[in-house]
Steps between C-alpha positions, in 0.01 A plus 500: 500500500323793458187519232685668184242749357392633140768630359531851391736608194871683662425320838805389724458193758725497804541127646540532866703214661527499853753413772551170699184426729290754310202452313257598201434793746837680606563708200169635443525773708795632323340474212240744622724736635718479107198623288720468168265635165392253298614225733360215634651253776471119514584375847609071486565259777754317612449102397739361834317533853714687760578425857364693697259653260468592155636397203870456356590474084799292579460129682805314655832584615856551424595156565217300307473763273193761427177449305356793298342346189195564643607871545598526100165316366294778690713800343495330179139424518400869613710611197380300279073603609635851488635507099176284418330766648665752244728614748876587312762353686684846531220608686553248747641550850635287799558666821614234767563585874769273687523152395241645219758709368736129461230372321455765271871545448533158432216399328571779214834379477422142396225682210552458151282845454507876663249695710475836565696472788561386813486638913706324745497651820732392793593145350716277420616279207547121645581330166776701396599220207161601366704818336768292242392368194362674212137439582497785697566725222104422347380701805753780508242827336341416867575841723625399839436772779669368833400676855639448828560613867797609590423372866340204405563214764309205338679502130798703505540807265814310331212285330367726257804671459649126379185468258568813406863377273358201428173638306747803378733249429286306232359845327220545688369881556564495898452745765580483838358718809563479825307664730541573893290272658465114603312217386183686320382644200572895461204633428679786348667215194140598308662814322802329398312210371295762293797637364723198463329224333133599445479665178150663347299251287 
């Protein structure tokens, strides 16, 4: 995980969660190219090794069944140094690529608290069960801002459209976007993100 430095007063923290067989080092370019004000990014790894290279945040496989744990201590754990670090959790952001968007979609869901909001971009929600019960209400004042390709080959469009009613379904304050393109991140999302679910602080 990235070092988490001093913390200034009206800060925001983006957590950067990247896609399968990435690593600490995929997102970190983007995060140079989004210069947000008052913003700083904390780029996390992927606990599973992946074959061929990098690293995964799930483990297993539909018929044995999938191992994240691992996955939720290290968003909970990065959290939790962040608010002990006088960090408000409004002011914190996760922004997951891929299978990092899954994780972030549904890791919040399972959270008995909000964040400022989260970033999925072209994913996917496996554990669609995670979305009944009333637990999911506790996490609900969490802004969801979905993105995906209209052309995208790897995780078809239909996915974020389907997370789409389930977050709206359950109160959330959703958005949806998608943009022409394939499996990537449009660099042009940083204006809406700006506009949609950063707020001054």
């Amino acid at each position: 995980m990235s070092k988490i430095q001093s913390f200034k007063d009206g800060e925001r923290i983006i957590i950067a969660i990247h896609g399968w067989t990435g690593n600490i080092n995929s997102l970190k370019p983007l995060s140079k190219q989004w210069e947000f004000p008052a913003t700083k990014w904390i780029h996390i790894q992927g606990p599973y090794k992946a074959k061929p290279k990098g690293f995964s945040w799930f483990k297993g496989n539909d018929r044995d069944g999938w191992e994240y744990e691992k996955s939720f201590d290290i968003l909970n754990r990065t959290i939790q140094n962040l608010v002990e670090n006088g960090y408000r959790l409004k002011n914190i952001f996760m922004l997951g690529f891929s299978q990092g968007a899954c994780l972030a979609m549904e890791f919040m869901i399972k959270q008995g608290f909000s964040i400022g909001g989260i970033i999925p971009i072209s994913g996917f929600i496996k554990n669609k069960s995670y979305f009944n019960g009333a637990e999911n209400m506790l996490s609900k004042d969490t802004a969801v801002l979905l993105f995906h390709g209209e052309k995208d080959h790897i995780i078809n469009a239909k996915e974020s459209r389907i997370a789409f009613e389930l977050f709206m379904g359950l109160g959330y304050k959703t958005d949806l976007y998608i943009f022409k393109g394939g499996h990537k991140i449009p660099l042009g999302a940083k204006g809406l993100i700006q506009k949609k679910i950063f707020k001054d602080i």
